[in-house]
VMD Tcl script that builds the backbone (N, CA, C; Angstrom):
set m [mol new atoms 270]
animate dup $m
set s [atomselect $m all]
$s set {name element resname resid chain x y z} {
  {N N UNK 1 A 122.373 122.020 -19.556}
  {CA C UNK 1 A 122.056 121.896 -18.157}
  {C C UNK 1 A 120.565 122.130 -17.899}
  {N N UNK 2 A 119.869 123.261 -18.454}
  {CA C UNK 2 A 118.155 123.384 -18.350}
  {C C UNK 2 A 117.624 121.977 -18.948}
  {N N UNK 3 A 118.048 121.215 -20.094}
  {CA C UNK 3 A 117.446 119.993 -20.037}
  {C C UNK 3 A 117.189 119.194 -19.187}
  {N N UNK 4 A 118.767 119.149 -18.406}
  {CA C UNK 4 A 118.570 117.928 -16.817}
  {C C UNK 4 A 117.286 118.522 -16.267}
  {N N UNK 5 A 117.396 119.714 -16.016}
  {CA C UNK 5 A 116.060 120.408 -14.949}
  {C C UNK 5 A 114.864 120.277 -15.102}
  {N N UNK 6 A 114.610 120.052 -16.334}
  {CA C UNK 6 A 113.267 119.710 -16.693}
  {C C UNK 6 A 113.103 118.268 -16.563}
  {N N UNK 7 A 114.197 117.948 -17.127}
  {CA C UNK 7 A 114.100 116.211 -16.827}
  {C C UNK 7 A 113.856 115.971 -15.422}
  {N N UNK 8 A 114.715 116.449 -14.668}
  {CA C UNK 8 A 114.423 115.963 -12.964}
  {C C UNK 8 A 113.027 116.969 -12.931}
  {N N UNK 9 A 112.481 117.304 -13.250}
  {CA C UNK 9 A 111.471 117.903 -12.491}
  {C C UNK 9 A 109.876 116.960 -13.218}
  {N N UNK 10 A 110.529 116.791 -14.271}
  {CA C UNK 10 A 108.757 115.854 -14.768}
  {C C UNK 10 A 109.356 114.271 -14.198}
  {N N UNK 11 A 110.277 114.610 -13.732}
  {CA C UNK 11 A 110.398 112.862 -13.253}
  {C C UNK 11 A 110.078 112.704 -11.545}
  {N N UNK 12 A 110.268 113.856 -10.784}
  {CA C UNK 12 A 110.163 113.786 -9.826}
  {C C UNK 12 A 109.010 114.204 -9.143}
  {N N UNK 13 A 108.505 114.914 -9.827}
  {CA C UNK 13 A 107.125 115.416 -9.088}
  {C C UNK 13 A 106.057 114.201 -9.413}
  {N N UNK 14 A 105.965 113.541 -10.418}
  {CA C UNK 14 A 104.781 112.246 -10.216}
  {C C UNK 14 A 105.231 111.642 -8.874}
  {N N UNK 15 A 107.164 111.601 -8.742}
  {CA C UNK 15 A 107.156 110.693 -7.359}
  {C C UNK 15 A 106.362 110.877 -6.519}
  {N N UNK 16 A 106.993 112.595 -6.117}
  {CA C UNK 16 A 106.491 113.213 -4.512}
  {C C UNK 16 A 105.531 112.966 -5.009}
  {N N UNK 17 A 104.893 113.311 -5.701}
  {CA C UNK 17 A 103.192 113.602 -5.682}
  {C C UNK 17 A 102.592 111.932 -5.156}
  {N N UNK 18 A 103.093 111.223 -5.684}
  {CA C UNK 18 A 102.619 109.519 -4.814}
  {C C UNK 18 A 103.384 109.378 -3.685}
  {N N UNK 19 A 104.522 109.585 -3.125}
  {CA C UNK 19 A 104.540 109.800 -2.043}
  {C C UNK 19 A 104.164 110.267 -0.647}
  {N N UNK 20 A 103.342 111.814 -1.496}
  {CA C UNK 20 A 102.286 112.397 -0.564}
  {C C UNK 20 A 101.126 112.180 -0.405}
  {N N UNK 21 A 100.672 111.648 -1.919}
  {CA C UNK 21 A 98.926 110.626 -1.438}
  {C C UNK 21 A 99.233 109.515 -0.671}
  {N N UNK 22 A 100.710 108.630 -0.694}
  {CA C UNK 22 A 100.096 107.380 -0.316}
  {C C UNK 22 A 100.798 108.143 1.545}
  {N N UNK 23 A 101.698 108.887 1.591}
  {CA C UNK 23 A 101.208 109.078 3.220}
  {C C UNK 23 A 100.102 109.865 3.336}
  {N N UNK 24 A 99.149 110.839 2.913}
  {CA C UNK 24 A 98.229 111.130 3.909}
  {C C UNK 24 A 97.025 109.779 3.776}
  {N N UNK 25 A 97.472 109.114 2.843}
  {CA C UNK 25 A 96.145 107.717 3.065}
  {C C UNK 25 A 96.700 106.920 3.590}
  {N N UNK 26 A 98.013 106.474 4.164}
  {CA C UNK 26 A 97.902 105.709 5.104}
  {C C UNK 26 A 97.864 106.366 6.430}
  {N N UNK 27 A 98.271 107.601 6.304}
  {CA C UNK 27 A 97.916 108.111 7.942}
  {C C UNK 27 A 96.286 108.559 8.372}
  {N N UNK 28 A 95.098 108.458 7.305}
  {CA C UNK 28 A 94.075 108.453 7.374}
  {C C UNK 28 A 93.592 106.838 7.526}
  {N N UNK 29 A 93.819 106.145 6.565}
  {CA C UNK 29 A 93.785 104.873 7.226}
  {C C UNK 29 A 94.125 104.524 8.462}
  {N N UNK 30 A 95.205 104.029 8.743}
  {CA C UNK 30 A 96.217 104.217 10.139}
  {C C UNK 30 A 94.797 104.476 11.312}
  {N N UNK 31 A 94.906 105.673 11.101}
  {CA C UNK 31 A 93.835 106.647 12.284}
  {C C UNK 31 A 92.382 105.989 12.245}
  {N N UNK 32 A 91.790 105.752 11.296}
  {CA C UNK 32 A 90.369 105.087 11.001}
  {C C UNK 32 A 90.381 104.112 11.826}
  {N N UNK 33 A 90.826 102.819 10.462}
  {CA C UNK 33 A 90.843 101.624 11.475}
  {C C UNK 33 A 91.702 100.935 12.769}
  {N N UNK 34 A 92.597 102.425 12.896}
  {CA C UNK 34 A 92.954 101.831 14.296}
  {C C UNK 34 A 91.881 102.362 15.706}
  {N N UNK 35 A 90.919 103.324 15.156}
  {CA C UNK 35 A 90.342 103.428 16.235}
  {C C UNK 35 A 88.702 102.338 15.963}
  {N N UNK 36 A 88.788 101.661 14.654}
  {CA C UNK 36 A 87.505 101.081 14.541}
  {C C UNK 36 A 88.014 99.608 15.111}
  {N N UNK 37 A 89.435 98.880 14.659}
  {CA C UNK 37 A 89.967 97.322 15.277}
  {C C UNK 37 A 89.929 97.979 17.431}
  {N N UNK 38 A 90.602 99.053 17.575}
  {CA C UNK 38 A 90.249 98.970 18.953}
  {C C UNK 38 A 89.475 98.802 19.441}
  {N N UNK 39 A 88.226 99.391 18.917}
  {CA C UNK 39 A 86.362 99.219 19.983}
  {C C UNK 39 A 85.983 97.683 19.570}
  {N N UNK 40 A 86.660 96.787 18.560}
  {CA C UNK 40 A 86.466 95.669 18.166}
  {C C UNK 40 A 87.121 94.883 19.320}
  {N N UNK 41 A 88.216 95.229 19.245}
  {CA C UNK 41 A 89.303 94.069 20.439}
  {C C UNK 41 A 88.398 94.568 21.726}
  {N N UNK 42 A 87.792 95.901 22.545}
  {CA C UNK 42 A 87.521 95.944 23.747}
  {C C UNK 42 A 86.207 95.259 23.828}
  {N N UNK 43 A 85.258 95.039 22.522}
  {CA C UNK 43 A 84.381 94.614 22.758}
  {C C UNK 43 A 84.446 93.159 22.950}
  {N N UNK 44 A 85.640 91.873 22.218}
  {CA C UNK 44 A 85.543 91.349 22.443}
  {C C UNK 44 A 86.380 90.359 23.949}
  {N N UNK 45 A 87.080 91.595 23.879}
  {CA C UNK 45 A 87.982 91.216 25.307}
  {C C UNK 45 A 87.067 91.286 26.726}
  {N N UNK 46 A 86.209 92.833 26.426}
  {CA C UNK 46 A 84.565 92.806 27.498}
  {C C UNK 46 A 83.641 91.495 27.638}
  {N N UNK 47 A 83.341 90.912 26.269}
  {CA C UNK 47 A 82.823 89.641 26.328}
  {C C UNK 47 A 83.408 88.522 26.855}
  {N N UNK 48 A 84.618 88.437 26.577}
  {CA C UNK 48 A 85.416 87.322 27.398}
  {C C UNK 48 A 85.121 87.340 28.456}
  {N N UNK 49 A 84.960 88.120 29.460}
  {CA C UNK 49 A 84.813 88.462 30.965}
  {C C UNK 49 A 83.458 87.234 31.226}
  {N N UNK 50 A 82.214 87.096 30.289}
  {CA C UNK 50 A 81.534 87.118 30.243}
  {C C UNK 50 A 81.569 84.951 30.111}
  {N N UNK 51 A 82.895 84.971 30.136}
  {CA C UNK 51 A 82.971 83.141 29.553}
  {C C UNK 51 A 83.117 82.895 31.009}
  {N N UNK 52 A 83.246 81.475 31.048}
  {CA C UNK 52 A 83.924 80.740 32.048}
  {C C UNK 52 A 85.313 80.882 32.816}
  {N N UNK 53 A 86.052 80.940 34.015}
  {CA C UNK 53 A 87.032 80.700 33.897}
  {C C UNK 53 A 88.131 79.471 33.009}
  {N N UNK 54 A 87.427 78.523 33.707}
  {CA C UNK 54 A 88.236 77.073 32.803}
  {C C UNK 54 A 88.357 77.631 31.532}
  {N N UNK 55 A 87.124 77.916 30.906}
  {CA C UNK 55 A 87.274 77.982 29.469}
  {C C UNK 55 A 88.366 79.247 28.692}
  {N N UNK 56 A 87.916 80.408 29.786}
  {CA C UNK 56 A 88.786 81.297 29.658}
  {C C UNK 56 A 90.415 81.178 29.411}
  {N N UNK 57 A 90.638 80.440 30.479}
  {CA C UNK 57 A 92.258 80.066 30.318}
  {C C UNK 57 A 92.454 79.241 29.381}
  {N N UNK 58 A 91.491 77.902 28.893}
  {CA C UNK 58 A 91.839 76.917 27.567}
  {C C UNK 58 A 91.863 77.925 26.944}
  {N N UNK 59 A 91.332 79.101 26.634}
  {CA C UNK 59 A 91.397 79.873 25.414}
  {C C UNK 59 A 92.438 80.305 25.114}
  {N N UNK 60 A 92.964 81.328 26.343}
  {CA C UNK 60 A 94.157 81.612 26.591}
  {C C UNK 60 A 95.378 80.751 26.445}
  {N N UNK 61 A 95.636 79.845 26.757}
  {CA C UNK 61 A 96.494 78.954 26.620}
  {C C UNK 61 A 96.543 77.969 24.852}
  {N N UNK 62 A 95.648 78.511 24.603}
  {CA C UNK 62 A 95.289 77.992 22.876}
  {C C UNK 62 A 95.752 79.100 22.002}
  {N N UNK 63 A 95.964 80.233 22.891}
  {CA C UNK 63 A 96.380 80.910 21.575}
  {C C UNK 63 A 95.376 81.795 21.578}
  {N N UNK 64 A 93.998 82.066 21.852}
  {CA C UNK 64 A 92.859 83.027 21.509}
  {C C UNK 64 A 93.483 84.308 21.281}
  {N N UNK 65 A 94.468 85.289 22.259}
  {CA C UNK 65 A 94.510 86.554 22.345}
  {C C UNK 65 A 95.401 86.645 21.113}
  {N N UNK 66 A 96.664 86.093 20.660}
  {CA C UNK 66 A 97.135 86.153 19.742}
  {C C UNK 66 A 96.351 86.509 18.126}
  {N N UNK 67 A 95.793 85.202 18.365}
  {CA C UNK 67 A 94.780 85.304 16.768}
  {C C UNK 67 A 93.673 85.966 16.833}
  {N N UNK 68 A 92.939 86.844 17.887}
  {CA C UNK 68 A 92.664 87.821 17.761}
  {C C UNK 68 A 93.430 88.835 17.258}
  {N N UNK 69 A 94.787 89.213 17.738}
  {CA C UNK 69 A 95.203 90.111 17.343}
  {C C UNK 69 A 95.892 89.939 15.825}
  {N N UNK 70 A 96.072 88.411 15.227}
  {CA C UNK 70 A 96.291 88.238 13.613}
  {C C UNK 70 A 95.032 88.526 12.606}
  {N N UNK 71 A 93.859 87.896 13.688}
  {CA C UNK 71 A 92.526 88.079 12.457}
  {C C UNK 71 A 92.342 90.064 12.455}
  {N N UNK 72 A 92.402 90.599 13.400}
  {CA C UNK 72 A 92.480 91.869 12.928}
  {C C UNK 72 A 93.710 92.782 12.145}
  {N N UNK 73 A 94.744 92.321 11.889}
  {CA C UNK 73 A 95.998 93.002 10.823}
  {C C UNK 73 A 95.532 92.342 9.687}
  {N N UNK 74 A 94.953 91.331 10.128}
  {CA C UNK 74 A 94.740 90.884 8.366}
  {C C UNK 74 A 93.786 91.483 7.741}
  {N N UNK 75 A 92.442 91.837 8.668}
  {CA C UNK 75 A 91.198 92.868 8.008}
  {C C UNK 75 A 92.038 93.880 8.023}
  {N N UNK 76 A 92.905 94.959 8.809}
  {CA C UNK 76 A 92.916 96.477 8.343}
  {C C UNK 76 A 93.764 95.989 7.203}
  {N N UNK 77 A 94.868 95.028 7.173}
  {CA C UNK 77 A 95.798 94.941 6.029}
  {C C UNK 77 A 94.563 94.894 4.346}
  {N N UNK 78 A 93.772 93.968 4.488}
  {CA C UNK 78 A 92.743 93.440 3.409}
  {C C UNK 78 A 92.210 94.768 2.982}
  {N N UNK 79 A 91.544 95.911 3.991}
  {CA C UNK 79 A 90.906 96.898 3.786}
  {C C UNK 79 A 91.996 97.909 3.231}
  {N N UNK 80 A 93.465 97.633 3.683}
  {CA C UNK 80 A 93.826 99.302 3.107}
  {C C UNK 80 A 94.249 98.267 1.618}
  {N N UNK 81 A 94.630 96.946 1.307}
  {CA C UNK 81 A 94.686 96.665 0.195}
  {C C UNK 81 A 93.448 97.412 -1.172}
  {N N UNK 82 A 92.559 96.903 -0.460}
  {CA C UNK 82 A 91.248 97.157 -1.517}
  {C C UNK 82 A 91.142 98.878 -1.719}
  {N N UNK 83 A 91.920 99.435 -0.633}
  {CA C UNK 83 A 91.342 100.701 -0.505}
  {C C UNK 83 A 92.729 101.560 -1.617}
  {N N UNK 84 A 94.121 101.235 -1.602}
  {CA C UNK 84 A 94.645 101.595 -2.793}
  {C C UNK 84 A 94.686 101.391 -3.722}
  {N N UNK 85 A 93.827 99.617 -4.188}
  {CA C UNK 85 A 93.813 99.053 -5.851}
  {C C UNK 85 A 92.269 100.454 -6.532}
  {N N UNK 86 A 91.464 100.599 -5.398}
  {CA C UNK 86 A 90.704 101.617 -5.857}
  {C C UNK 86 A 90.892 102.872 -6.395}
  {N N UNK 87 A 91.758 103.522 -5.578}
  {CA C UNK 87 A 92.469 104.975 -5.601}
  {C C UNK 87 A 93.346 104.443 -6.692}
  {N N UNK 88 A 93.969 103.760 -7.288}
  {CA C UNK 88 A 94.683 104.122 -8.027}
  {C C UNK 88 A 96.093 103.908 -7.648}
  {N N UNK 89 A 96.723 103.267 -6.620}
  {CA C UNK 89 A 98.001 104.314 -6.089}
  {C C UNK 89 A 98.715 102.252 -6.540}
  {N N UNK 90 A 98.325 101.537 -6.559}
  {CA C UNK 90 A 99.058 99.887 -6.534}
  {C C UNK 90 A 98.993 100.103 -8.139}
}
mol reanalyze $m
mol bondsrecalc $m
mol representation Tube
mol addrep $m
């Protein structure tokens, strides 16, 4: 029976132990670039103000606010990619 114990214990602690780096790096991630994509979207949603109406609504009606909000999941997605092949954790 002390064999199992050792067995579950060198098998399980590499888990937790990647379990607990990869949540406090995605909840450090998470927190980063969700407050760096927000000042991104207000800055460019502030600029919009700054277009035409007509054009404003073709935009709108094209889809603009959407693929704003795809081109930014795809940078934080791209960034936390690069950011675990570094660390080690993929």
């Amino acid at each position: 029976m002390s064999s199992f114990g050792v067995y579950l214990d060198s098998v399980s602690l590499p888990i937790v132990q990647k379990v607990l780096v990869g949540l406090g790096f995605g909840t450090v991630t998470y927190v980063g670039l969700q407050a760096g994509f927000n000042t991104l979207q207000q800055i460019v949603v502030s600029n919009m103000g700054s277009v035409a109406a007509s054009m404003g609504s073709l935009f709108f009606m094209a889809g603009f606010n959407t693929s704003i909000g795809l081109v930014l999941s795809a940078g934080s997605m791209r960034i936390a990619m690069i950011a675990t092949k570094k660390l080690g954790l993929l």
